[in-house]
Structures are given as structure tokens and as C-alpha cells.
N, C-alpha and C positions, 0 to 999 in steps of 0.2 A: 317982531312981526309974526306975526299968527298967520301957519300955512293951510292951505285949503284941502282936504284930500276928498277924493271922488269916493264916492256909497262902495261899500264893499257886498260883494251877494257870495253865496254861499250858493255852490253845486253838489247836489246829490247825485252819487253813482253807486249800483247794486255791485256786491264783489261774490262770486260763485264761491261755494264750499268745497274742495279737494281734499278729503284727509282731513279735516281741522285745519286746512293754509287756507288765508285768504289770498286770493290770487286774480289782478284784473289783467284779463287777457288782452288785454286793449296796448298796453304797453310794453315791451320789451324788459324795461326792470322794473323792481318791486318797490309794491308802494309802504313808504316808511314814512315814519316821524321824526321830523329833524329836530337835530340840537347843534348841528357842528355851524349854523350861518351867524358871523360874526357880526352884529349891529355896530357895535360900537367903533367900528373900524372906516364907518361912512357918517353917523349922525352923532356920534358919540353916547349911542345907548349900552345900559349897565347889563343887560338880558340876554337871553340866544333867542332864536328865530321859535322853532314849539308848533312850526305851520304844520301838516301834509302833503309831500311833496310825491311825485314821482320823477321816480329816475335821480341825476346829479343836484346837489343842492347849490344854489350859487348863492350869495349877497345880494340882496333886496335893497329900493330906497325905504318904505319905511316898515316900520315894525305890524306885521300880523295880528289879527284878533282872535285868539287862543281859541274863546270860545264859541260852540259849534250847536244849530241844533240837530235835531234827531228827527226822523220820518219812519213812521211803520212801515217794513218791508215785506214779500212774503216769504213764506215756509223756505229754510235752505240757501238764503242771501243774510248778508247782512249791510246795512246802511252806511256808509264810510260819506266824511263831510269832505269837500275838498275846498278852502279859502284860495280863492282867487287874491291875489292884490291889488290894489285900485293903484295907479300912475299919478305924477304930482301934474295940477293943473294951473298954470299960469291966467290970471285976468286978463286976457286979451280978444282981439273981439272973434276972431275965427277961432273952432274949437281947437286944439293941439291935446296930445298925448305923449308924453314920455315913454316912449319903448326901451329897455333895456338890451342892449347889444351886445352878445357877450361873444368874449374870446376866450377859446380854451386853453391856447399856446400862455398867456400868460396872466387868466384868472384874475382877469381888470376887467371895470362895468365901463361902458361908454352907452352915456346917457342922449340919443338922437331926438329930436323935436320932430312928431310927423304931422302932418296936414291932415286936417278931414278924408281928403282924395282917396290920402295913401291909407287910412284905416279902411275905407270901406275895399283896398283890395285884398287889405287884411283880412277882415269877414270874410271873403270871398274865396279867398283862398284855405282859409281854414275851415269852412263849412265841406270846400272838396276833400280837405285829409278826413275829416269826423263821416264823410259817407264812404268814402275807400276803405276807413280804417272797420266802421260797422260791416261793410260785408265782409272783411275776414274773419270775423269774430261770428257772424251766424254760421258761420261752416265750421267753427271750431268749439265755441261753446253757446250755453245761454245767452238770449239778448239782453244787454245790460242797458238798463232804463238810467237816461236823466233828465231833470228839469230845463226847462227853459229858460236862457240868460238873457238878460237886459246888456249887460256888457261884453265883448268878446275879446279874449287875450291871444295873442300868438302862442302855440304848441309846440315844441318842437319834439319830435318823436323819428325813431329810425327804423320805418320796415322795411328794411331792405333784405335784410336776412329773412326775416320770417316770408317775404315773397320767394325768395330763393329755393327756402324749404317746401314752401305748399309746392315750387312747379317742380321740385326733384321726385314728391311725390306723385305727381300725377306722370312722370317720364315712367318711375318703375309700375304705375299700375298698368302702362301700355305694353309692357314685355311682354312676349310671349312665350313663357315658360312649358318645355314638353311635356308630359307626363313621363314619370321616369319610376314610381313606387304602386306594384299591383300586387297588392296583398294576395291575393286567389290564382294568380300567376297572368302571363299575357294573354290578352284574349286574342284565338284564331280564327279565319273566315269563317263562316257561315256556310259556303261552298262546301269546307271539310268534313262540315258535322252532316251537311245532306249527304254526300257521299258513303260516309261511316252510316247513315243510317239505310238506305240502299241494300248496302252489302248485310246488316241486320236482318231487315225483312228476307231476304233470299233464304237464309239461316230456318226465320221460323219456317218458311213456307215449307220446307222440306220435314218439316215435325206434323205429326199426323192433330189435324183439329187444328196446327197454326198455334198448339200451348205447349208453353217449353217449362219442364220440370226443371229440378235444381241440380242434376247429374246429365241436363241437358245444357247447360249455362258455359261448359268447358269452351266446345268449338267458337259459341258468340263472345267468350271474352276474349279469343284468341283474335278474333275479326276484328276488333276494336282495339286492338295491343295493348293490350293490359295482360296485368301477367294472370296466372291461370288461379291464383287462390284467392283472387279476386271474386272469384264466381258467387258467391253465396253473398257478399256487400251489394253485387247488382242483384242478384235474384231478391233477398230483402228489401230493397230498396224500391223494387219496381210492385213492390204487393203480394208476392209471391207467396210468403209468408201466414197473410192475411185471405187468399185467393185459396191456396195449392195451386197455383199456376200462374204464366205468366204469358200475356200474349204480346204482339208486336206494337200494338195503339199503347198498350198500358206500357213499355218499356221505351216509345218513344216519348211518351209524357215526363216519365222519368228523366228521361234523357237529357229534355229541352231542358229543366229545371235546374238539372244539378251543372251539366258540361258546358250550359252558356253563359254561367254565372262564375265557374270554378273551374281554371284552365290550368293548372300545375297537378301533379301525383297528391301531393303532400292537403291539398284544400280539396281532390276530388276522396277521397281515401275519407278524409273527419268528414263530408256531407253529405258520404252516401252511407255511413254509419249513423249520422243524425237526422236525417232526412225526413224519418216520421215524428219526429220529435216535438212534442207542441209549443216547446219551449223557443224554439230556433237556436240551438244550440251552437258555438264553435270549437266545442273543446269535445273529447273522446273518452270515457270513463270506463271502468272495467268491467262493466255487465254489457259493455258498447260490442269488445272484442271476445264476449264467451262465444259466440253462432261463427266467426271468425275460424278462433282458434280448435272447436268442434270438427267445423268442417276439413283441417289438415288432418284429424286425428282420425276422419272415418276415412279419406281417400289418400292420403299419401301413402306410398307402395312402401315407404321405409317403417309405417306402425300399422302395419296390417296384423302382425301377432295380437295387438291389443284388443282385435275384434272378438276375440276368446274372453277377456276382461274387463266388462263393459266395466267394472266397479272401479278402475281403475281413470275412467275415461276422465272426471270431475279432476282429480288429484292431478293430474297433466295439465289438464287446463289451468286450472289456480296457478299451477308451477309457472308457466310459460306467461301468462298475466301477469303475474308479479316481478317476474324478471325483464318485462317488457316494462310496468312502468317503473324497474329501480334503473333501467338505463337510458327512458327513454322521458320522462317526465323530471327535469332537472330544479322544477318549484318544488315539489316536492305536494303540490296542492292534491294528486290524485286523481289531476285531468290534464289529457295530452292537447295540448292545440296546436295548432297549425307550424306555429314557431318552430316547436319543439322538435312535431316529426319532420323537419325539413332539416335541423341540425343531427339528427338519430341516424343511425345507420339500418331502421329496422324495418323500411319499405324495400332498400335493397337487398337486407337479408331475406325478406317477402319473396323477393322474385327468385333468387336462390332454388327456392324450394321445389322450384319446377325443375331443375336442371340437376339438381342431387339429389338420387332414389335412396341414399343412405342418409335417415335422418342424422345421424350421430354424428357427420362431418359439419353439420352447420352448427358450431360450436355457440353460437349467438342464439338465446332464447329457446332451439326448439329441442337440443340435444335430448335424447331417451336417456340416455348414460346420467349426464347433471340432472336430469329429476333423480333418475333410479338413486342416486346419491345423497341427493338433499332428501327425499322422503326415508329413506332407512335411516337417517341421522335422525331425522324428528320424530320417528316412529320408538328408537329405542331411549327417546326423552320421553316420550307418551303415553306412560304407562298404564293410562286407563281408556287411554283410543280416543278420545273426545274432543282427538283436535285440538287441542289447547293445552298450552304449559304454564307452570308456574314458574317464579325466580328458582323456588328449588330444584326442579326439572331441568331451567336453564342451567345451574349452576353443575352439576354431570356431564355435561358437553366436553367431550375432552378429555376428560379424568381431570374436572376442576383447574382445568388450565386458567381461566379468565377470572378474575378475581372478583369478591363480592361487591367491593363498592361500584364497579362499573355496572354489575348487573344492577343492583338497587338505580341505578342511573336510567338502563335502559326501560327499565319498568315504570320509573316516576314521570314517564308522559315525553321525556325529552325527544325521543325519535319514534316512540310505538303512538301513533293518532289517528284519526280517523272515526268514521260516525257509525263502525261497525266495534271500536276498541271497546275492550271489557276490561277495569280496573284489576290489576294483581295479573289479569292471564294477558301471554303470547299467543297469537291464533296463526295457522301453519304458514299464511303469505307473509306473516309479521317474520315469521322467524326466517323463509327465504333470505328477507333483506340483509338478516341478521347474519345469515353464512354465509353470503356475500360479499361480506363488508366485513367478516372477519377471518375469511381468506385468501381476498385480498384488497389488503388496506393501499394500494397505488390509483383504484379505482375513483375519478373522482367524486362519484355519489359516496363509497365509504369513508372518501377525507371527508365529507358534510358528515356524512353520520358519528364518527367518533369524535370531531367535532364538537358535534352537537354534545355526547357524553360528556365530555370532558368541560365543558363550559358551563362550570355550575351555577355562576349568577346571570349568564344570558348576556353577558354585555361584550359578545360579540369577539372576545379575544381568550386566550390561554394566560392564565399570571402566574406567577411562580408557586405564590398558593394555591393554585387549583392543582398542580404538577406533581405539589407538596405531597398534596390528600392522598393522589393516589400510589405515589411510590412508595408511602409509608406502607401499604399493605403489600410491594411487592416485599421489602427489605423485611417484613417479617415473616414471610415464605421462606425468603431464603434461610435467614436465623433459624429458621423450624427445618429446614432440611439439611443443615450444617455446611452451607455455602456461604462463604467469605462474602460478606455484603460490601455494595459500592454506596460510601457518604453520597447524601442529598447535594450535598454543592460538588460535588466531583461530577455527577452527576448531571447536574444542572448545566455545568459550564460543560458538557459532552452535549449535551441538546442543545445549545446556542449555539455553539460549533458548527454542529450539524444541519441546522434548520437554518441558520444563518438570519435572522428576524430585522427586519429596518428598524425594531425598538428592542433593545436588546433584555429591558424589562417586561417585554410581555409578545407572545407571536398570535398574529391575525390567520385567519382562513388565509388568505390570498399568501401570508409566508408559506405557508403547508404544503400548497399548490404548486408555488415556485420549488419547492424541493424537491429531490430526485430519492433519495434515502425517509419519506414519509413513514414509509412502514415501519421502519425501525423502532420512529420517536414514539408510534402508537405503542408498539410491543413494548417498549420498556414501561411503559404504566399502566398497560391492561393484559398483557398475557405473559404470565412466567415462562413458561415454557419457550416460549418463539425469542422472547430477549435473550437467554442462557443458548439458544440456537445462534442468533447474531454474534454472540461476544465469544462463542469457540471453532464460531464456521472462517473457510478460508476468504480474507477479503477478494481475493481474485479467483473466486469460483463460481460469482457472478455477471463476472464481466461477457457480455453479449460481444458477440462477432459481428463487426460492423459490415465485412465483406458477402455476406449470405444472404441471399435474397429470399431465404422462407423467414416469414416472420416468426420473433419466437415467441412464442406461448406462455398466454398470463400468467399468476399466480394462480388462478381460480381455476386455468386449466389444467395446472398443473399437478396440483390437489385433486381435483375430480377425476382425472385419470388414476392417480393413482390407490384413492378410495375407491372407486369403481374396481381394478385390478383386485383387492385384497377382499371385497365383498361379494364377487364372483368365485374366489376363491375359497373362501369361508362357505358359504352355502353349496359349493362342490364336494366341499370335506362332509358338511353335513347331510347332503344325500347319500354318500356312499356310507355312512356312517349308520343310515337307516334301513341302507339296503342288508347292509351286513348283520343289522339286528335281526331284521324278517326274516333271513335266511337259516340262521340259527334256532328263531322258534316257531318257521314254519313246520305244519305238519309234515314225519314222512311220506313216500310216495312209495305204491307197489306196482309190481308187475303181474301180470298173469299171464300166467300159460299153463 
């Protein structure tokens, strides 16, 4: 007997583009092509099922019609066919439908006979899931188009979850989260800044015309607590510059600007240095800090001898900028921002300055002592005055303590950069960093810097061949000076010892940092001298006193005093050594009477 099967229709739905997935948001799972539904387990068919299904495949009564067609879709969808099954229908005179009833507990079909009635609550009911189900899907992606059916099949689909999730979302977007991150720092009443400005005006009014010059700026920056070497940042900033003067309208304009946008030291300090800037800057660069560092060198009581040397005034400056950004700029980019001076200690060495008339005890950036030092060092590299060294100039340093391949290092661009660098030459802020950083290697901008030397392929670690390279020219110093040289691997396993590395083939920045004896591992493969200093000094005659509360004093300080000591010494010898000349072939002298 030949069975009757109901028209089968063919539903079009669009599937959005993700990445190259097709993905219909309509369903909780993905829509695939089956092969696992077993025909031949119900009609005795030889084939698998080949339909489109979504979600669980279950056993169908009869077998699918593979082929599908196609509809143009637009730009960015793609057309997917879904075959409906058609129900078997018995000749009887009220219409009936076979609904499939499935169970999942034990993946048996039970075939119920429904009435006309109970289809149309079928429709009815499944028309309410396909409009509940559309409006979550226009809140989450494109509307996905389909055709019109003649026949309607029951659904079954589970949003329950996906409800779950939309209203967990709409719970967190009702919180009310404080503000808690002010980059420019907290902002204070509005009340506070009229009062500070109050107490301004009084200021100017007592200056004759109501215009305040820039040795008039001391008392206003005191009235506003800021510290006093601040004064030339505001007087610049308010036009002063631009004017030669500065009145009370033009200084609160200023004011409003900079102090109700920028409520911390560290973002008022970069704003009022960048302030005229057309750029809108947030970063501080070092032509930012020369009018800055000027103004300590004309009024601080501790370099008032300078005012005899005005030629010296440039050379101070360069000095104290460069040392400002080797401790104070940790990118290394050449621009300070806001981050930075808030991790730096060099706004409160700033205020310092007010309170010690002796430049020489703020050992941080502004000492006269550490310049007088670093320039007599690069002075007698400088043999033709021009400001500038070659690798052979550098290589004199010392009495050739630092050996040549490092220098070839520090010349091929690895640490000397910048839009001012001149191929082959060292220029005098270059070389600051350089005797810095190579008297004292604990510092951690010096661990970056030799570092940086030592890392000849750039991939960010030391390897035992890089270590190789350069001890092979300490051990042939030694051979040349008739010191007992230490094997490379004896050697080697003294550095891992020492450094202690998480990879015991190769040590990163951050091992270098974690260690306490850094300096060492640099000396032993860039300065002869300081390793042969290590390997005959007493190990417990660095040991620091944990009970004493003066801090004790860097490497760099303790180098600069003591060049400092011997180069005061030396030009004492040499004055009296001139005096003594003059006096022997000065002319006699007579008497009359």
C-alpha cells in the first residue's frame, strides 16, 4: 500500500557573518548537517537523514529531501535552506497530523494523533515563541528575514538562559559605580580656588601699576603654597614671558585654566610648562625645563659665585636636565609625563631647594660638586672643545678601563638616540648618562642601559654567547697584563650563581633587577679594572649597617665625592705651582731713599 506524505516547503533564513562563522542567533545551538539520524531503525531505510537541523538530532518518520534551493541574499548573509518534514496523513475525514513526541530520558519517538483544534493551538502558540524570539535577536544582532510557510511545525528551543543573561545585564548597567581613577588628581571646591585667588589680587595690588615682574613672583607663589622655584612655571605661563609683565586678570585667566582642570603637583608642574603649547601637550621635554632650571642658577644663594661665569651657566643646565631625565624619565622616550613625575622623587627634591642655601647637599640633580665632576671628566676626553667625543675619546676614560667592544656597543645606536644623535660622536648629555651608569651600575636606569649593551641581538635577554663575546676581551687583558685568567665556564657558572636566573640558559632584565650584586656581573664583562677590584676586595667590607638611620650613600656618590676631593686638590697644587713660577721670574723691586 502506497503511503501518502503531505508537500514538503522549504524555509529560507539569513545567517549573519562573524569572523567567517555562520551563526543564527535565534538558537541557542549551532546549526549543522546531520548524518548521525538512523532511518533504517524505524522504516527500514538503507541512508542517514542529510537534513538541516538545529540544535539535537532525533529520528524522523520519513526520510528528508536532500535537495534545497537557493535565494539571493544581500551583502554580508548568507542563504541556509531549512527542510521542514511533512507528518504522515491518514484518509480520514477530519484533517489529523502526526506530531512526534519525543523523550529524552530514553530517545523513543511516540507517535500522537492531533485533531484540527489542537493544530491551530499549535500555530498559535508557536507564532508567540517566533515574536518573543524576534525581539531578542533585534537587540542583539541583524534581523534575520524568512519566508512565509503554508505549513507550521512545532519548535522547540530553550531561552531561558539567554533571558537570564540579557536581565543580568541590564542589573549591572544599573550600578552605580563611584569614580575612583583622576588622572590630573582630585578635583577641589571651587570656593578654595576663589579664595587663593583673593589672597593673589591683594599681592598684585601692593606692586606699583598692579604688574608683577618675575623676581616679583617669590611672595605670590608662597600665597598659593607652592614651593618657591616654582615662580618662573607661573610667571611663563601667565604671558609673562611674552608681555614682560604679568597682571592679576592675566594671571587669573591662567589660573582658571590650568588649577580647575589639574588638581595634583605632578599634572600642575607638566601643564604649566606646556600650557602655551599648540600642540596640547602631556608630556615635559627638555627645552620644557631649560627657563626652569635657569631660574635656580640666577637666584639660588647656594650658585651665586656663578654669577662671575655667566659661560658656565648653559653647561649646569645641560648637566641637571640630563640627570633629571636619566632618573626621572624611565621610557626612556625623552619625554616626562605625568606618570612618571608622580613616581620620581624630583618635585620633592624641587621643594628641597628652598629650604637648603647649600646647593651641594641636594645630592639629587642639582649638586655644583657632580657637575664640577662630570664636566672635568668630559673635558679632558674633549680635546678639541666641540662638545663632542668620539669611541677613541671615550676609550681614554679611565686609563682604558672599559673595553672596546662595549664601546663599539655604546656607539652603534644601542643606548646613544635621540633626534639630536650624531653618527660616530657622543654629545656631553650623552655622556652624563654614560657616567652614570658606569659608576653606578645598581641604579636602575644603568641595569637598562648596560642591558641594553650587552643584548646584541635585541631579543630582550643576555645568552651565554652574548657574555661569551665580551669576556673573551676581558681574559685577553688579563693575558696581556700577566694575570692568571678565569676559564669562560668557571666563569659562567660564577654569574648564574650569582644572578640566580629563572632560565638558567639565558638571564632577562627583570633577573638583573631581582639581584642585589648587579654591578659585579656588569664589571666582570665591561670594566677590567672594577672586576679585579671585586675578586681582591674584602667580601664583608660592604656590608651596610642595618641599625643606622643616615642613609648610606650611592655608588655615584661616592665616586663624586671622591673625584671631587682629588680634583680640588690637583688645581690647588697647580695654582701654587704658578704662583711659585711668577715669583721667581718676577721682576726685582727697589727701594728709594
Amino acid at each position: 500500500m502506497q503511503q501518502n506524505h503531505a508537500p514538503v516547503q522549504y524555509v529560507y533564513s539569513k545567517v549573519a557573518i562573524y569572523h567567517n562563522c555562520r551563526i543564527e542567533l535565534k538558537w541557542n545551538r549551532s546549526l549543522h548537517h546531520c548524518t548521525s539520524c538512523e532511518f533504517n531503525t524505524l522504516k527500514n531505510c538503507s541512508f542517514n537523514c542529510g537534513a538541516i537541523h538545529y540544535g539535537k538530532c532525533t529520528p524522523v518518520v520519513v526520510p528528508f529531501i536532500q535537495s534545497y534551493r537557493r535565494r539571493k541574499s544581500g551583502q554580508g548573509t548568507i542563504p541556509v535552506a531549512k527542510v521542514i518534514p511533512t507528518r504522515l496523513i491518514k484518509p480520514e475525514p477530519e484533517e489529523q497530523i502526526i506530531k512526534p513526541d519525543f523523550d529524552e530520558t530514553d530517545n523513543k519517538t511516540n507517535l500522537t494523533v492531533q485533531t484540527g483544534k489542537d493544530v491551530k493551538d499549535i500555530i498559535k502558540k508557536d507564532n508567540e515563541l517566533i515574536k518573543e524570539r524576534d525581539k531578542e535577536n533585534k537587540e542583539l544582532s541583524p534581523s534575520l528575514t524568512t519566508a512565509t510557510s503554508t505549513i507550521t511545525t512545532v519548535t522547540v528551543t530553550d531561552t531561558s538562559k539567554d533571558t537570564k543573561r540579557h536581565d543580568a545585564g541590564k542589573t549591572l548597567q544599573n550600578v552605580n559605580i563611584p569614580k575612583f581613577y583622576y588622572p590630573y588628581g582630585k578635583p577641589i571646591n571651587k570656593e578654595e580656588t576663589e579664595k587663593i585667588l583673593d589672597k593673589v589680587s591683594k599681592e598684585f595690588s601692593k606692586l606699583e601699576g598692579g604688574k608683577a615682574l618675575l623676581h616679583n613672583f617669590g611672595p605670590i607663589t608662597k600665597v598659593i603654597n607652592l614651593p618657591l622655584y616654582w615662580k618662573s612655571l607661573l610667571y611663563t605661563a601667565s604671558g609673562g614671558n611674552k608681555n614682560g609683565y604679568v597682571t592679576f586678570q592675566m594671571f587669573a585667566a591662567m589660573w582658571r585654566k590650568v588649577f580647575s582642570v589639574c588638581h595634583d603637583a605632578a599634572s600642575r608642574f607638566v601643564k604649566l610648562l606646556t600650557v602655551h603649547s599648540p600642540q596640547g601637550r602631556d608630556y615635559v621635554d627638555e627645552a620644557d625645563l631649560i627657563p626652569l632650571v635657569q631660574d635656580i642658577v640666577e637666584t639660588h644663594p647656594g650658585l651665586t659665585f656663578l654669577q662671575e661665569a655667566p659661560e658656565f651657566h648653559s653647561r649646569y643646565v645641560n648637566t641637571v636636565i640630563a640627570r633629571i631625565l636619566y632618573c626621572v624619565n624611565r621610557s626612556w622616550s625623552g619625554k616626562i609625563t605625568v606618570t612618571e613625575l608622580r613616581k620620581s622623587n624630583f618635585l620633592s627634591t624641587l621643594s628641597l631647594l628652598e629650604e637648603e642655601d647649600d646647593i651641594n647637599q641636594v645630592m639629587d640633580y642639582f649638586s655644583y660638586e657632580h657637575f664640577y665632576v662630570i664636566y672635568c671628566k668630559f673635558w679632558e676626553l674633549d680635546k678639541d672643545h666641540d662638545l663632542l667625543i668620539d669611541k677613541h675619546d671615550l676609550a681614554r676614560h679611565n686609563d682604558h678601563a672599559v673595553n672596546s667592544r662595549t664601546i663599539e656597543r655604546i656607539f652603534s645606536g644601542a643606548v646613544i638616540k635621540g633626534k639630536n644623535a650624531l653618527e660616530g660622536k657622543m654629545s656631553y648629555p650623552q655622556f652624563v648618562c654614560f657616567l652614570l651608569s658606569e659608576e653606578d651600575k645598581r641604579n636602575p636606569t644603568s641595569v637598562e642601559y648596560w642591558f641594553r649593551v650587552m643584548d646584541l641581538d635585541g631579543d630582550g635577554v643576555i645568552s651565554m654567547y652574548e657574555m661569551e663575546y665580551f669576556y673573551e676581551e676581558q681574559m685577553q687583558k688579563m693575558e696581556a697584563l700577566g694575570i692568571e685568567k678565569l676559564p669562560f665556564e668557571d666563569c659562567l657558572c660564577q654569574m648564574l650563581d650569582l644572578v640566580r636566573p629563572k632560565d638558567n640558559e639565558r638571564i632577562t632584565l627583570a633577573d638583573l633587577k631581582n639581584c642585589k650584586m648587579t654591578h659585579i656581573f656588569f664589571d666582570t664583562f665591561i670594566n677590567l679594572d672594577k672586576f679585579l677590584d671585586h675578586e681582591q676586595r674584602d667580601p664583608f667590607s660592604n656590608m651596610r649597617d642595618v641599625d643606622s638611620d643616615i642613609p648610606e650613600p650611592t655608588d655615584w656618590e661616592r665616586y663624586a665625592a671622591e673625584e671631587y676631593e682629588l680634583l680640588v686638590a690637583e688645581e690647588g697644587a697647580n695654582d701654587q705651582e704658578e704662583v711659585l713660577i711668577s715669583d721667581h721670574f718676577s721682576p726685582p723691586t727697589f727701594t728709594w731713599g
